[in-house]
C-alpha positions, 0 to 999 in steps of 0.5 A: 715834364710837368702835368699841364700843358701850360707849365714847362720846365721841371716837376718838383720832388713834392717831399721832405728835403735831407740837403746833406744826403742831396749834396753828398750824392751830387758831390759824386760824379758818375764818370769817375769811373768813365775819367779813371779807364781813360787815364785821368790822374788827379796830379796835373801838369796840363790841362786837357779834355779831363780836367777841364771836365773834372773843373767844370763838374767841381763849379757844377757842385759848387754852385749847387751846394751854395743854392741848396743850402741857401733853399733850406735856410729859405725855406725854413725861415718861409715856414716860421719867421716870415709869418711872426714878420707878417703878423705886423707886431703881434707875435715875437720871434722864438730865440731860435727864429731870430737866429733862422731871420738874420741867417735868412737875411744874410743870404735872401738877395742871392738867392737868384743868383746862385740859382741861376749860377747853378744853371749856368755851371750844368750847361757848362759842364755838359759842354765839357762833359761831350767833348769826352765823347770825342774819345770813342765816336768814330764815323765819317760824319761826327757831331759837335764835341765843343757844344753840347747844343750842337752835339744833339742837333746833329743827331737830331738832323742826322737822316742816317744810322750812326754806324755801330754807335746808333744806341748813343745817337738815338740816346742823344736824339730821344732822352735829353729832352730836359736839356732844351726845356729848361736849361737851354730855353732859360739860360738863353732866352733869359739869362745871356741874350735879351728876353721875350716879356715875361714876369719872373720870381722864386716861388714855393711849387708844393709844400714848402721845401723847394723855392725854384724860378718861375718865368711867365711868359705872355700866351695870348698874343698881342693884346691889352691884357697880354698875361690874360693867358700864361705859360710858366717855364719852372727851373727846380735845382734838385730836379735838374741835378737828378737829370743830370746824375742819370745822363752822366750815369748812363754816358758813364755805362756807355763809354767804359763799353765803348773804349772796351770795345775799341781795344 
């Protein structure tokens, strides 16, 4: 969560990116372990709950691997090129800034896009990731394993202990806070249904190495100047990555014990 009370969303990292290190670790899915105790065999013949899972995590790094690169050339070209532009004439791009421009160029009106692609694939692939839980809960009442959503508001409305799986239910309950602010409240509100009026752009939150997507949303009622007083709601890829990389590290933990324990 952010510092002040009208910025929602994600804080970000505030430090000198290496993005071949970052999409190294995110190529790792920590439920390899997890997918291989379970039987998972890279030889398919059908599809099943695992695959499904291993695609969706594959997307899931794709897509971040074309945003982060993206976000380096952008925030290269930010801190060089772009001021020899603004100078109106009165500096010349290096040798080295004209190539940096023209590799900025190629990819700046994608850059959205591929942001929000990257949001999109995250919610996808905590879709997939819950129905794996359906491998090892067991309890009278059980929770959506289609919908991560309705995986965490059944825990969030269950009024009773979950059997010997309480840790998982008030893991569920009590740490994924991340999950409705932002990658719920803006791939909802903003990305597949009609948004609320807002104002929306790409912006540098720090020092320069990471371009996320700011929505400012009106939060002063209705009145003649309704941006008078704001909320911003901030998507930071890496950041969102790095929650991700620890649920999954965790499900990951708690699964390999649970179907231990289950033999």
């Amino acid at each position: 969560m952010t510092k002040f009370d009208f910025l929602l969303g994600h804080e970000p990292l505030e430090q000198r990116l290496n993005i071949r290190k970052e999409l190294t670790r995110i190529r790792k899915d920590p439920l390899d372990q997890f997918l291989k105790a379970l039987g998972y065999d890279t030889i398919r013949v059908f599809s099943n709950d695992l695959t499904r899972y291993v695609d969706a995590y594959w997307f899931y790094y794709l897509s971040m691997d074309r945003y982060l690169r993206e976000m380096s050339i952008a925030a290269r070209y930010s801190r060089g090129p772009e001021w020899v532009r603004r100078s109106g004439g009165k500096q010349r791009y290096t040798d080295s800034q004209r190539k940096l421009a023209k590799e900025y160029n190629a990819i700046a009106r994608f850059l959205e896009f591929d942001l929000t692609n990257c949001l999109i694939h995250t919610r996808i692939l905590l879709d997939r990731m819950i129905a794996l839980s359906r491998r090892f809960l067991s309890f009278k009442r059980l929770p959506s394993f289609s919908s991560f959503n309705g995986h965490k508001k059944f825990f969030a409305k269950l009024s009773e202990p979950f059997g010997e799986y309480e840790e998982y239910a008030e893991y569920i309950r009590n740490n994924t806070d991340w999950f409705d602010m932002p990658i719920k409240a803006v791939r909802d509100k903003f990305v597949v249904h009609s948004a609320p009026k807002h104002m929306r752009f790409l912006g540098y939150p720090s020092d320069g190495y990471e371009l996320d997507l700011n929505i400012i949303l009106p939060d002063a009622g209705d009145c003649e100047k309704p941006f008078s007083k704001v909320k911003v709601i901030r998507v930071n890829v890496l950041r969102m990555s790095y929650d991700i990389e620890e649920f999954l590290k965790w499900f990951n933990d708690y699964g390999l014990r649970a179907i231990e324990n289950s033999t």
